[in-house]
C-alpha positions in Angstrom: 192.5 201.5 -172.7 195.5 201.4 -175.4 198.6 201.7 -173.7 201.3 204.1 -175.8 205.3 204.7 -175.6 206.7 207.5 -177.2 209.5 207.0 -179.2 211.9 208.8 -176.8 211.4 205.8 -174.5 211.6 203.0 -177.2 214.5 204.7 -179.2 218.4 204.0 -178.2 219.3 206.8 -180.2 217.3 208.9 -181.9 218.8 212.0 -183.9 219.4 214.2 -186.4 222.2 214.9 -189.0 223.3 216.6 -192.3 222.6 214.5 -195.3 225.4 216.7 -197.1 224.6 220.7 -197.0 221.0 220.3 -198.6 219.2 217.6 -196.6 218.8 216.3 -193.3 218.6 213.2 -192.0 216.4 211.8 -188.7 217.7 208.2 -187.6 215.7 206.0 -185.1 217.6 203.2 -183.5 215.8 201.0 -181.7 216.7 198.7 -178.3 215.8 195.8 -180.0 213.9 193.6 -182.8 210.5 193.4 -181.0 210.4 197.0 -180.3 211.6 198.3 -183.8 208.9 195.2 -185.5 206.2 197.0 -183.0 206.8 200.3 -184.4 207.0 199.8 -187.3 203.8 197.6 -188.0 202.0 200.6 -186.7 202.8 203.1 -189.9 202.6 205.7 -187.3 206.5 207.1 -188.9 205.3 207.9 -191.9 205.3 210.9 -194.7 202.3 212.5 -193.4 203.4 212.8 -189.7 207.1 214.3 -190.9 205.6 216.6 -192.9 203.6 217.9 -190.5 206.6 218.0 -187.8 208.7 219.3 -190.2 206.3 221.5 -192.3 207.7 220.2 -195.5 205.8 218.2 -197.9 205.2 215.1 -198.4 206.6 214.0 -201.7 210.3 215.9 -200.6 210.5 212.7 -197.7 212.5 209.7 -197.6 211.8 206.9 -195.4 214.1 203.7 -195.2 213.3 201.3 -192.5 216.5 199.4 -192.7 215.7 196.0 -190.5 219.3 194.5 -190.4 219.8 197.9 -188.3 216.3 198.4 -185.9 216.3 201.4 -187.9 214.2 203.9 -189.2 216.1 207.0 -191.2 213.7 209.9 -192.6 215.7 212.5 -195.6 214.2 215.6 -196.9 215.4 219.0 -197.6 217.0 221.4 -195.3 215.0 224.9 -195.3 218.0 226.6 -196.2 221.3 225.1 -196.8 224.1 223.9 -194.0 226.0 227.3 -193.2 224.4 229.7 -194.8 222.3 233.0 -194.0 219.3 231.9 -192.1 220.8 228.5 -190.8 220.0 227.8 -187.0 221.5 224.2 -187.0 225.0 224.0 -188.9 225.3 220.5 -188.7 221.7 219.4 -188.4 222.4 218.1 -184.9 219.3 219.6 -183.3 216.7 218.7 -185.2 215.3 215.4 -183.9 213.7 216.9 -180.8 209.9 216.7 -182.4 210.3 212.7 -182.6 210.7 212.5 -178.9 206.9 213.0 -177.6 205.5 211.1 -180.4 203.3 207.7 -179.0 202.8 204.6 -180.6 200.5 202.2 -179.6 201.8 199.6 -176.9 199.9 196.3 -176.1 
């Protein structure tokens, strides 16, 4: 049986920002080299799993894994921009919850 982590367990920070008043901006820091390598080789962060999340497509998603950092950062468009009518999330601060149940494969 394949063991799994989600990424709430193997992320040291994991969360959301503005990306100026249009986009946002998910960051996934990991603890260390051998988990970020791990989740990473998987592909299981990817465009199709944000979009899906996020309900945004594909081809409006960013992803930068950035391995001088353990990082992972994922950019696409706000629904509606920072501030304005319709906004639930001013500074995009909230938005990083869906990323926390999400398992990757752990050997």
């Amino acid at each position: 049986m394949t063991k799994t982590k989600t990424l709430g367990q193997l992320a040291k920070f994991l969360r959301s920002k503005n990306a100026g008043p249009f986009y946002l901006t998910l960051d996934i820091f990991f603890y260390g080299k051998e988990d970020y390598l791990k989740a990473k080789s998987t592909g299981l962060i990817n465009k199709r799993l944000i979009s899906q999340l996020y309900r945004i497509d594909e081809e409006d998603i960013s992803i930068i894994e950035f391995d001088p950092a353990e990082a992972i950062k994922v950019s696409f468009p706000r629904p509606v921009s920072s501030g304005s009518v319709g906004d639930s999330d001013v500074y995009g601060a909230q938005q990083h919850a869906p990323l926390f149940d999400i398992e990757i494969p752990w050997n």
